[in-house]
N, C-alpha and C positions, 0 to 999 in steps of 0.2 A: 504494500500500500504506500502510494507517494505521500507527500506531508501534505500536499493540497486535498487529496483523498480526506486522509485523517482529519482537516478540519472543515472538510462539507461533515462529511460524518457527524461531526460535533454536534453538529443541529439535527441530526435525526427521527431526537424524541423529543425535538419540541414544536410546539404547534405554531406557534405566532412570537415575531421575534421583531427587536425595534433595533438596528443599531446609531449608534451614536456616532455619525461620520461628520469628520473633521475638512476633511478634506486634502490629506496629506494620504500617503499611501500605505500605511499602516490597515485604517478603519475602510479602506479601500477595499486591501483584499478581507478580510472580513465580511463586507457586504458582497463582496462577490459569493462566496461560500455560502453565505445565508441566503442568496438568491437561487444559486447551484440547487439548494434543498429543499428550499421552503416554496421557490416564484412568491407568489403574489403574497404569500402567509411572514415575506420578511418587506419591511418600513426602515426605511434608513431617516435619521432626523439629523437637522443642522442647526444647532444653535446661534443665532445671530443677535450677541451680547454684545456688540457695540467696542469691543477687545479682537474680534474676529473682525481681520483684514477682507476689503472686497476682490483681493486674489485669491484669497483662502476661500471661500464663498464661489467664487468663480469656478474653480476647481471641484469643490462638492456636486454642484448642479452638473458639470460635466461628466464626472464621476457616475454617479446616479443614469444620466444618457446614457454612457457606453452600458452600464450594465444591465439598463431596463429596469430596476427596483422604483418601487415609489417612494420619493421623495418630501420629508416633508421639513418647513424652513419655521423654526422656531423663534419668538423676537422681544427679546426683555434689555434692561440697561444695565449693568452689572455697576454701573458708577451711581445708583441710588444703593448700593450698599456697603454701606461705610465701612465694615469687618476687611473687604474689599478693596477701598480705596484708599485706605491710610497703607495700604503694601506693606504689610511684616513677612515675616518668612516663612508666613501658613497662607499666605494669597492665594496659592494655586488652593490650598483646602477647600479657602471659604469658597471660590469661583466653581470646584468643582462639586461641592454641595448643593450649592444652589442648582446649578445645572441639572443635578440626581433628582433634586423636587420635581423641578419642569419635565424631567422625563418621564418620573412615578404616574406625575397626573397623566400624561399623552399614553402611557402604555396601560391607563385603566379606560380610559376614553377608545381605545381599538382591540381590549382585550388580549394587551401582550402578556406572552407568561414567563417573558426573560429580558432583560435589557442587555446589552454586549456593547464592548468597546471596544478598540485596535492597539490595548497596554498590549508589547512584547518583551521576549524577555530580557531582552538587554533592557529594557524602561525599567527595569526594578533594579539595575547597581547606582543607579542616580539618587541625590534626594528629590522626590517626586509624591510629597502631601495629594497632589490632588486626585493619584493614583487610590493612596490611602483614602477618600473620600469617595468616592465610586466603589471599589471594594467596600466600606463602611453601608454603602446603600444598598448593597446587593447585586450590582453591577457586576456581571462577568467575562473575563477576558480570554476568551477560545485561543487568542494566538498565544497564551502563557501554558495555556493545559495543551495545547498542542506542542509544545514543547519550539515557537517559531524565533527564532531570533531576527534583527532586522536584517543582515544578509538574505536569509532562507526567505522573506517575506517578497522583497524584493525580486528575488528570481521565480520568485511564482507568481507574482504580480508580472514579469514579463512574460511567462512563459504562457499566463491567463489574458495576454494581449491590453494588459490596463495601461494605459497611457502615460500615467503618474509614479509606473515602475521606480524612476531613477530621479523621482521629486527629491529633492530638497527638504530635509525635516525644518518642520517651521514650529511657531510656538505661538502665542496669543502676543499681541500688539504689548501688552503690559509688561510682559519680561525682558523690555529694554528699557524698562526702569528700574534704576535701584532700589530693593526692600530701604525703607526708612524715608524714602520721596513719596509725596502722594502722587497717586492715579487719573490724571485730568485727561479732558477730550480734547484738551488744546493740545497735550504733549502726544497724546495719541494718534490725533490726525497728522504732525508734522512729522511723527515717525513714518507715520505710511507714504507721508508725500514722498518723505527723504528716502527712503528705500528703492521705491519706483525709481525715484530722480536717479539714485547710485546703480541699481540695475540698466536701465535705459543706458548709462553715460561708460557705461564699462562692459555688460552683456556677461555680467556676473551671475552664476544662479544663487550661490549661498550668500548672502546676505544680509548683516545686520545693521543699524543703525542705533549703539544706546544712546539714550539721554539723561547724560549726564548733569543736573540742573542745567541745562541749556547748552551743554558741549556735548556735540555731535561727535563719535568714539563709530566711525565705518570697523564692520570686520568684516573681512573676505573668506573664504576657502581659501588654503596656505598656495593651492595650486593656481590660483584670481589673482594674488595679490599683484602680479604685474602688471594687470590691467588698471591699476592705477600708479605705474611707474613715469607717467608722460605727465611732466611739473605744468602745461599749459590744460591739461585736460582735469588736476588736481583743482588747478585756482581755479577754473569754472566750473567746478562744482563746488566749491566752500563758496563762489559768491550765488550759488543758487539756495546753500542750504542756510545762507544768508538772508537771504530774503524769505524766507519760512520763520526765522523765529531763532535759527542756531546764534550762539552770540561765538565760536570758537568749533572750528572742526577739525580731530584727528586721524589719521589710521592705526589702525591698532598692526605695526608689525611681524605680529605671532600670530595673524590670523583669527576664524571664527573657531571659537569652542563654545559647547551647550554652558551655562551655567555660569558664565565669566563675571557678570555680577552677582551673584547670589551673595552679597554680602551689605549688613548695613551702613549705610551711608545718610549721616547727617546732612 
């Protein structure tokens, strides 16, 4: 049995299944398998908390096309809740708590009898609270009992023809702010600008943009970072992410890594 087998399988004995698609390739293949199994008895849902980039969104509704599953686009503000927007180092908790509500309600409203997510098993050597809050609700992660790492997801997401095979892992707009900075829609939206804008200007896929109280901190894949080795193509983009709001832009020369601010900062 392939490991794509073993996790259609997974859903076998269940009747009506919701998952929780992000839009990255993880809950991707996921929903592929729960479609594999179920057709029309698996609902993939997107939550659109206002923290979710409209690439990431773009990506979902795509996602959902290629596979045929029905799609549904969920829509709250995550910045009326203040556990949330004061950013300590359980953000992803509270973010992913609340999200377990909204999903609780939508899977008694269509009689699901399992909610699933795209955690694999590499996502649990990380610190990762909002894992721990999804699990806390009941939430289950096929690609961790199926034993999937993000490698093996990956190759079965190409071999399953998903588009998103060789995505980019992304994260919510708010992990390019430091824990101990609050959570604003101003700094939210200038990070999405400024990401676009640094993607466009370099044709980089990995990319971050933190916001540092107002200092733009780009990081690339270590393999990108040339693409912003051209000093004239540098300054027009500091004076773009100038006119956004940045007051000081740097590059970070070691590249992107998951987690680089995860620390408080006053």
């Amino acid at each position: 049995m392939t490991k794509l087998e073993k996790l259609v399988n997974w859903f076998g004995d269940k009747k009506r299944v919701l998952v929780a698609l992000s839009g990255g390739v993880d809950s991707a293949l996921v929903a592929y398998a729960a479609f594999q199994k179920l057709k029309n008895d698996a609902i993939a849902v997107t939550a659109d908390y206002k923290t979710l980039s409209q690439e990431e969104l773009n990506s979902a509704k795509q996602i959902c096309t290629e596979i045929g599953i029905k799609h549904i686009i969920i829509s709250y503000d995550e910045l009326e809740n203040e556990n949330f927007v004061q950013n300590d180092k359980n953000r992803c908790f509270y973010c992913r708590t609340e999200l377990a509500t909204h999903l609780d309600a939508l899977a008694k409203q269509y009689n699901v009898d399992v909610i699933v997510d795209g955690t694999n098993l590499d996502d649990l050597s990380d610190y990762r609270p909002g894992i721990k809050a999804l699990s806390d609700n009941g939430i289950k992660s096929p690609l961790v009992e199926a034993r999937f790492t993000k490698q093996d997801v990956r190759e079965e997401a190409k071999r399953s023809g998903l588009s998103v095979y060789d995505r980019p892992s992304n994260s919510c707009l708010a992990s390019r702010i430091p824990w101990g900075q609050r959570v604003t829609m101003e700094r939210l939206a200038r990070i999405e600008v400024a990401e676009a804008m640094v993607k466009q200007s370099t044709g980089a896929k990995q990319v971050r943009v933190r916001d540092l109280n107002g200092v733009a901190k780009i990081e690339l894949a270590l393999d990108e970072l040339h693409t912003l080795s051209e000093k004239s193509k540098l300054e027009e983009l500091e004076s773009k992410l100038h006119q956004i709001g940045f007051v000081s832009v740097m590059v970070d020369p070691d590249g992107y890594k998951p987690g680089k601010i995860n620390v408080i900062v006053d």
